[in-house]
N, C-alpha and C positions, 0 to 999 in steps of 0.2 A: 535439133533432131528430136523425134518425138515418135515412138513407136506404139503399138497395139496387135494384144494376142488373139486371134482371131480363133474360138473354137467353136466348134461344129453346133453344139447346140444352144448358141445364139440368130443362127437361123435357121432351128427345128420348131420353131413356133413356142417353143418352153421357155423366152428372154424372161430373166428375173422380175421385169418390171409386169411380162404378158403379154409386147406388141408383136403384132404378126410380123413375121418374117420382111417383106419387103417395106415395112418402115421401119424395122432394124437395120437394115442397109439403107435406107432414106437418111434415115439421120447420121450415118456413120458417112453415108457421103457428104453434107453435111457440112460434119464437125472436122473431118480431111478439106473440107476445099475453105475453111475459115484459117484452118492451120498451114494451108500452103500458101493463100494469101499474104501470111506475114512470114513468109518467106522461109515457113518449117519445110524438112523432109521429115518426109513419115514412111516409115516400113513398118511392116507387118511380116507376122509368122505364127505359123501353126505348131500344133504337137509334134510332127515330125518335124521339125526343123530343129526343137528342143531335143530331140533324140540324136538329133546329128549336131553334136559340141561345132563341127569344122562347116557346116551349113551354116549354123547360129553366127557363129562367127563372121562368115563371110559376108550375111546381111546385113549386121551391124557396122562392120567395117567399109561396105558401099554405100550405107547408108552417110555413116562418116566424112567419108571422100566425097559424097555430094553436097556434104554441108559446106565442107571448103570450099567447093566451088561456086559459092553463092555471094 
């Protein structure tokens, strides 16, 4: 399993490196479909999911559950 925190101003056009917004999402798609090829799940979550402990949790833990059943 292999996750990724996705915040808001990595597609506001401000990515640390400077790429525009939709090859920020170019290459995050990507790098998700190299990692689900070998047979990762990948979840993702934002600030509010970090705000909510029992949200965070539950992501993690479906995400979990989908690795076992791999």
């Amino acid at each position: 399993m292999a996750g990724e925190f996705d915040g808001r101003i990595k597609y506001s056009g401000r990515a640390v490196d400077g790429a525009d917004p939709g090859e920020v999402v170019w290459r995050e798609k990507l790098r998700e479909d190299r990692l689900r090829d070998l047979g990762v799940v990948v979840i993702r979550w934002v600030w509010n999911d970090l705000f909510m402990p029992k949200r965070f949790e539950q992501l993690l833990l479906g995400g979990l559950r989908r690795a076992q059943l791999r």
